[in-house]
N, C-alpha and C positions, 0 to 999 in steps of 0.2 A: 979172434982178437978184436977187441972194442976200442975204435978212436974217441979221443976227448973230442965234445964239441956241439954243436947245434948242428941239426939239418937242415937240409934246403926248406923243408915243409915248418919246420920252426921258425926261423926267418921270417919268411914268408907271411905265417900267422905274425908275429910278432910286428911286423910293419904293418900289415892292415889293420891290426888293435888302434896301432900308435897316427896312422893317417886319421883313422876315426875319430879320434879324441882329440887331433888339433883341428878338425874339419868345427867339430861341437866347438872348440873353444872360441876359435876365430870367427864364428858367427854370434857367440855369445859377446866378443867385444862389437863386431856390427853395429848391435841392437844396443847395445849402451849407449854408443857412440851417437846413433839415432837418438834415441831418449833425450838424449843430455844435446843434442842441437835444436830439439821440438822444447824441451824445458828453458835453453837459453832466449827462443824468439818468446814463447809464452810471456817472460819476465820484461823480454824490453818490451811486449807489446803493452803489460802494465804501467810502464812506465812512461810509455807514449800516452797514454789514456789518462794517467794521473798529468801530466801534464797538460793535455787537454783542458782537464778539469780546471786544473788551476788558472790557465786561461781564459776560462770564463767567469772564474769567480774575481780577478781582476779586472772581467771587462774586455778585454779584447777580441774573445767572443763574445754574442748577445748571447744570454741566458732565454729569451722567449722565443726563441725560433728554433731551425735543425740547422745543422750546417755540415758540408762535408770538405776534406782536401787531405793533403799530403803534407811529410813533414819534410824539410829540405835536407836534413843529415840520415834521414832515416826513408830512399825513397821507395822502399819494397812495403810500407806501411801505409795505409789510407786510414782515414780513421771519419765518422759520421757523428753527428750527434745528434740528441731530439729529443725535444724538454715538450712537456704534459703539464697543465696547472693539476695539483694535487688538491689540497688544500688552501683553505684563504692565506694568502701572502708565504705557500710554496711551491716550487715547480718539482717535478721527477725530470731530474737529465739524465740518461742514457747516453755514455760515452764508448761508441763499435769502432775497436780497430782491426783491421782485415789483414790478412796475407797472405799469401800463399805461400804450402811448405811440401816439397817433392811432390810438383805437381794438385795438391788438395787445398781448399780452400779452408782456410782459419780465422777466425774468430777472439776477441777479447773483449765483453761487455762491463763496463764500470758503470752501475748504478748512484745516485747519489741525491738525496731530497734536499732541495738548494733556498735558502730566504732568499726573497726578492730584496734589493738592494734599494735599499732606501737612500735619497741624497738630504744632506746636512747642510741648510744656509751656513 
């Protein structure tokens, strides 16, 4: 006589299948999870850099020197800059903002060929 039903050894196989496969899944949200907090600093680090920029195309930074500091809303961020005469009456500004992410060090360089700012009696 034959009982209905799974064996012990079926079980058994069928839970180690099913550990396996949420072991794979739950390391594959990990890595996303990663991904998408390295892609969120990425973007404000652009955004720190674009405003850099813009800083010193109004002047508040000088345009012919380097300068480095910190931004006060954003203090995990440093950011450096350092302008190169290119051409007659342009600079190359390089705008590096830094941070660190789980432990590594990161980087965002915003390039930009800037006129020199001429003043208007």
């Amino acid at each position: 006589m034959r009982r209905k039903g799974f064996t012990l050894i079926e079980v058994l196989v069928a839970l180690v299948v099913t550990v396996a496969a949420l072991t794979v899944v739950c390391q594959g949200f990990a890595t996303g999870a990663r991904a998408s907090v390295a892609a969120q600093k990425t973007t404000r680090a652009a955004l720190l850099a674009q405003r850099v920029l813009t800083d010193v195309e109004t002047g508040v930074i000088p345009l012919g020197q380097s300068s480095a500091g910190t931004f006060e809303d954003e203090p995990e961020f440093l950011y450096e800059t350092r302008s190169e005469p290119d051409l007659p009456g342009l600079t190359l500004l390089a705008v590096t903002v830094k941070w660190d992410e789980r432990g590594q060090p990161r980087a965002y360089v915003l390039t930009r060929l800037m006129r020199e700012r001429t003043t208007t009696p």
